[in-house]
C-alpha positions in Angstrom: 52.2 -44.5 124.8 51.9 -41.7 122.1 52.3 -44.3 119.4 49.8 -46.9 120.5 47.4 -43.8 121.3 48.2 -42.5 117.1 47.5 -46.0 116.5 44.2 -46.1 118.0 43.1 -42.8 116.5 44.0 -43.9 112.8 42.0 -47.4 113.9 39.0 -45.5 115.0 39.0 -43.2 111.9 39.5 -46.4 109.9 36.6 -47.9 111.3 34.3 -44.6 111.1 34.9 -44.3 108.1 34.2 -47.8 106.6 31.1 -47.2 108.1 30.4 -45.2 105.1 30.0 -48.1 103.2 26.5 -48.1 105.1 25.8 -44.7 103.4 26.2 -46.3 99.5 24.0 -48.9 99.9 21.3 -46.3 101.4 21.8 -44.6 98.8 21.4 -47.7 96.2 18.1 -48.7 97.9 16.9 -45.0 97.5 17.5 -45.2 93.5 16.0 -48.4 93.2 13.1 -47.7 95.4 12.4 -44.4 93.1 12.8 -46.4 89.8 10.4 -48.8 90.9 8.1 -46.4 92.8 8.1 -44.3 89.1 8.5 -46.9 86.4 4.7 -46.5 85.6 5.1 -43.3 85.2 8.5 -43.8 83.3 6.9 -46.4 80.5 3.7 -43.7 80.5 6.6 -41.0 79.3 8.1 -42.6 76.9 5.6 -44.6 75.2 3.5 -41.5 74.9 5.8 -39.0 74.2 7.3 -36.9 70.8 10.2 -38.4 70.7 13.0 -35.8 70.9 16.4 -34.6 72.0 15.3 -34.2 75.7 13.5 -38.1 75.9 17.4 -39.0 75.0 18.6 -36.8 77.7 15.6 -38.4 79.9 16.5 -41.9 78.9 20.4 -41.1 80.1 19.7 -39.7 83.7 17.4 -41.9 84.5 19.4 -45.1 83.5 22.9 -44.4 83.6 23.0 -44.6 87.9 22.7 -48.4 87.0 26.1 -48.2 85.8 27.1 -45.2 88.2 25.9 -47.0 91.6 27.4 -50.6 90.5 30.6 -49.2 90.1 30.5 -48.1 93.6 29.1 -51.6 94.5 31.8 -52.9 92.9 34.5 -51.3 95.2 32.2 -51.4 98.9 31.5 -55.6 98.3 35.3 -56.0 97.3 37.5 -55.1 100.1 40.4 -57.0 99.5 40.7 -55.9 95.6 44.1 -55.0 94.4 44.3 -51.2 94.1 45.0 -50.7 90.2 41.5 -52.7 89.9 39.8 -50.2 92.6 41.2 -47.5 91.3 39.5 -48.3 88.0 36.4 -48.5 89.4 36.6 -44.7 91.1 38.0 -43.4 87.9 35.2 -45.0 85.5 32.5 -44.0 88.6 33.4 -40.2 87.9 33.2 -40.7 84.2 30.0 -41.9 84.4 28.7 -39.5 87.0 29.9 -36.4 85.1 27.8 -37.6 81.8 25.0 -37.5 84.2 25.4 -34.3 85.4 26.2 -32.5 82.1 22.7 -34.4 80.6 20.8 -33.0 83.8 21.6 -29.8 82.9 21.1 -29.9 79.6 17.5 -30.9 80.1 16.9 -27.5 82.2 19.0 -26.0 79.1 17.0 -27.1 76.4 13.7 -26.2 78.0 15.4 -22.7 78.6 16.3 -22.9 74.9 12.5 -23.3 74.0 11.5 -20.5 75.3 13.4 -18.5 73.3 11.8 -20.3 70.6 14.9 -21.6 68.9 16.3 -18.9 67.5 20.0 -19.0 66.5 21.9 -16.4 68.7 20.5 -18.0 72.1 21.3 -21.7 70.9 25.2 -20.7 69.8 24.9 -19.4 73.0 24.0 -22.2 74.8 26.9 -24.6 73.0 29.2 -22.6 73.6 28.5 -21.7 77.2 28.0 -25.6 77.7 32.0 -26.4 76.0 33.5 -23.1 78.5 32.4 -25.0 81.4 32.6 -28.7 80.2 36.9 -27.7 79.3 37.9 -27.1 82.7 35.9 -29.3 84.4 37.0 -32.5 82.4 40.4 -30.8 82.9 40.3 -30.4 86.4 38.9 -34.1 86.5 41.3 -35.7 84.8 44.4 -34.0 86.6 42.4 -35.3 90.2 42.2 -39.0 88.9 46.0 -39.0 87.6 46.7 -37.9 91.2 44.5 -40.0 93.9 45.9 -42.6 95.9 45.0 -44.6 98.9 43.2 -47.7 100.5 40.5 -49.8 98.4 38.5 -51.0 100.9 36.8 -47.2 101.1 35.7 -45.5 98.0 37.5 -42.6 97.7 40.6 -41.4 99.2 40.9 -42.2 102.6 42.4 -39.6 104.9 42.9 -35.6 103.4 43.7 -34.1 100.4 46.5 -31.9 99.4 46.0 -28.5 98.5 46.0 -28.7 94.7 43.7 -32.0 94.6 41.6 -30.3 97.0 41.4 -26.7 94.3 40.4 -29.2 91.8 37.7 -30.0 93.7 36.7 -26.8 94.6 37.1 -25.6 90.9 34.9 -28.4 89.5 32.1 -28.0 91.9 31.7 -24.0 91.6 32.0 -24.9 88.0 28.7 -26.7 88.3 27.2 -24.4 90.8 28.0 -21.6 88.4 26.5 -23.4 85.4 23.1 -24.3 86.9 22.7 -20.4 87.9 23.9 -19.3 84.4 20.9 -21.5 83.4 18.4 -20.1 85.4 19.4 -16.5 84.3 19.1 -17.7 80.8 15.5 -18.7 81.6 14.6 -16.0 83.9 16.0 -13.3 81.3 13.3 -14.3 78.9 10.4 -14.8 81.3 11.1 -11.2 82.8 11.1 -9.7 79.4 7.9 -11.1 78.1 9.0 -12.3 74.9 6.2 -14.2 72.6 3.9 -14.4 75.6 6.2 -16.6 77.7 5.9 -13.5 80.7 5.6 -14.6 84.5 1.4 -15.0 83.8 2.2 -18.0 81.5 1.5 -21.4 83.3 4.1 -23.2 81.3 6.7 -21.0 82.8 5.6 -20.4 86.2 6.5 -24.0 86.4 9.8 -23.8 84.4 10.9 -21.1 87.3 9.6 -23.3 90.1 11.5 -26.4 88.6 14.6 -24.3 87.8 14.8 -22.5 91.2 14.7 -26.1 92.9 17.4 -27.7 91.2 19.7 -24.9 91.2 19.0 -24.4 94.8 19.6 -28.0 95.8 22.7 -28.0 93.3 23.9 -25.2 94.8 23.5 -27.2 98.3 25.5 -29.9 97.5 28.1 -28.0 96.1 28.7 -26.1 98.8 28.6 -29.5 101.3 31.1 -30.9 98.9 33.4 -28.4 99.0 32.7 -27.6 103.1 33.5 -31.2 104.2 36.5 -31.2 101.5 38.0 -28.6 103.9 37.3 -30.0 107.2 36.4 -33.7 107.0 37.8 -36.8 105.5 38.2 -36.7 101.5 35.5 -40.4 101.7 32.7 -37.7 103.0 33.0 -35.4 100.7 32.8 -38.6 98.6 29.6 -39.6 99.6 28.1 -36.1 99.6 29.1 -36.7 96.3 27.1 -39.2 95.4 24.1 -38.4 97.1 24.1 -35.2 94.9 24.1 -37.4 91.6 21.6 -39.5 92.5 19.6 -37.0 94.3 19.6 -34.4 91.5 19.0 -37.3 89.0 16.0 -38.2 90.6 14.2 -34.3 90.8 15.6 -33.4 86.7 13.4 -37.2 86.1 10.6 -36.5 88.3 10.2 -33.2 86.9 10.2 -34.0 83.4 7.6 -36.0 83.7 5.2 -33.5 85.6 6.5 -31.2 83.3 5.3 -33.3 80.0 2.4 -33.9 81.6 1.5 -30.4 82.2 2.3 -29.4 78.6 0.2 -31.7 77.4 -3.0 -30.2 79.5 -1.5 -27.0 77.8 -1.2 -28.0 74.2 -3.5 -31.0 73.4 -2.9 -34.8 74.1 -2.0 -35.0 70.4 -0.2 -32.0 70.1 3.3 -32.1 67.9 5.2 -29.8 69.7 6.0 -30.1 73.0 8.8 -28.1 75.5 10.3 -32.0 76.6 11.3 -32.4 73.5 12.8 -28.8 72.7 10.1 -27.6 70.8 7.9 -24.8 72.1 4.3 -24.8 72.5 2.4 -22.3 72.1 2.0 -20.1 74.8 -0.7 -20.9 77.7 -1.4 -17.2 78.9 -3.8 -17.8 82.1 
């Protein structure tokens, strides 16, 4: 009795959990509906604006989920494929959702960077803050791949995981967490001291913080759901928390370039040749 009753318990977590699969395609019909719901605006962006480190940045976040969200395609619509190929699949999915993340940030970065008006110390700064937390992360990454195993037919792992794969996880997300904040205190320590008129009364910045404060909060969210249902749930969960906080976070750094370019341009001129998106500052719009 005990065995049939351990049977039917792994069969019923089996089941709930390919029930996920439901939860990927969500989340590709969100993306898509965004991308489609925005491509006006997208075309608007790009034809229209200075070209610049930060439209590169733009162009990767908002087109690299193709490849990110295929990938996971790839493993929900092929049940039945032998594990080395799955197993590709999840290892090239996180190599194409860390890219991602690392240009997301470096969007908020940049803008941070324009603020302080390019000058040297605050952009060695920057690289080198961006390689200290890129090291361990790719580390930590790359030590979780060499060591996942399990089922195709879910992405993921199906079922918990061990100690030391689950500290990698742990490590990588407050890794990120940490990052985002250490961007919005590089931002924030400029605004609060005033420098070159970019103070609290400046427009431009008022909507840097509100942007900043957003996507560090939600990044922070996710992190912390990641690591939570890590602990107590199912590894294919944290999985598709996962996910969701790629996509999700991909679509607000997008969004908000865009409001953000357009609200320089009210500040600087239609024609103007500087511009924060594209990591140069504009002059100052003290209201």
């Amino acid at each position: 009795m005990s065995a049939v009753s351990s049977w039917q318990a792994t069969q019923l977590e089996a089941d709930a959990l390919l029930q996920l699969n439901y939860c990927y395609v969500a989340l590709v019909s969100f993306w898509l509906y965004d991308y489609i719901l925005c491509m006006s605006d997208a075309v608007t962006f790009i034809a229209e604006s200075r070209w610049g480190i930060g439209t590169f940045l733009y162009l990767a976040c908002s087109h690299l989920p193709f490849a990110y969200l295929s990938l996971n395609m790839l493993v929900v619509f092929q049940p039945d494929a032998p594990f080395p190929l799955c197993r590709s699949y999840i290892i090239a999915d996180i190599y194409v959702g860390l890219p991602i993340m690392i240009c997301a940030e470096c969007i908020f970065l940049l803008r941070a960077y324009a603020v302080w008006e390019r000058e040297r110390l605050p952009a060695v700064f920057a690289i080198v803050s961006i390689i200290a937390y890129l090291v361990p992360i790719i580390v930590c990454l790359q030590e979780f791949t060499s060591s996942v195993s399990g089922e195709c037919w879910i992405p993921g792992v199906i079922g918990y995981l061990d100690k030391e794969t689950s500290t990698r996880v742990y490590v990588v997300y407050g890794l990120l967490a940490v990052a985002e904040l250490h961007v919005l205190l590089f931002l924030l320590y400029r605004i609060a001291n005033g420098y070159g008129g970019w103070g609290i009364d400046n427009r431009l910045t008022r909507h840097l913080m509100l942007h900043n404060l957003l996507y560090c909060g939600c990044g922070f969210a996710f992190s912390l759901s990641v690591v939570l249902t890590t602990i107590f749930l199912p590894f294919p969960v944290a999985h598709v928390v996962t996910e969701f906080q790629v996509v999700v976070q991909t679509v607000l750094v997008t969004r908000m370039h865009r409001v953000f370019w357009r609200s320089d341009r009210v500040s600087c001129g239609i024609n103007t040749d500087t511009s924060l998106t594209t990591w140069m500052a504009a002059t100052p719009d003290v209201i």
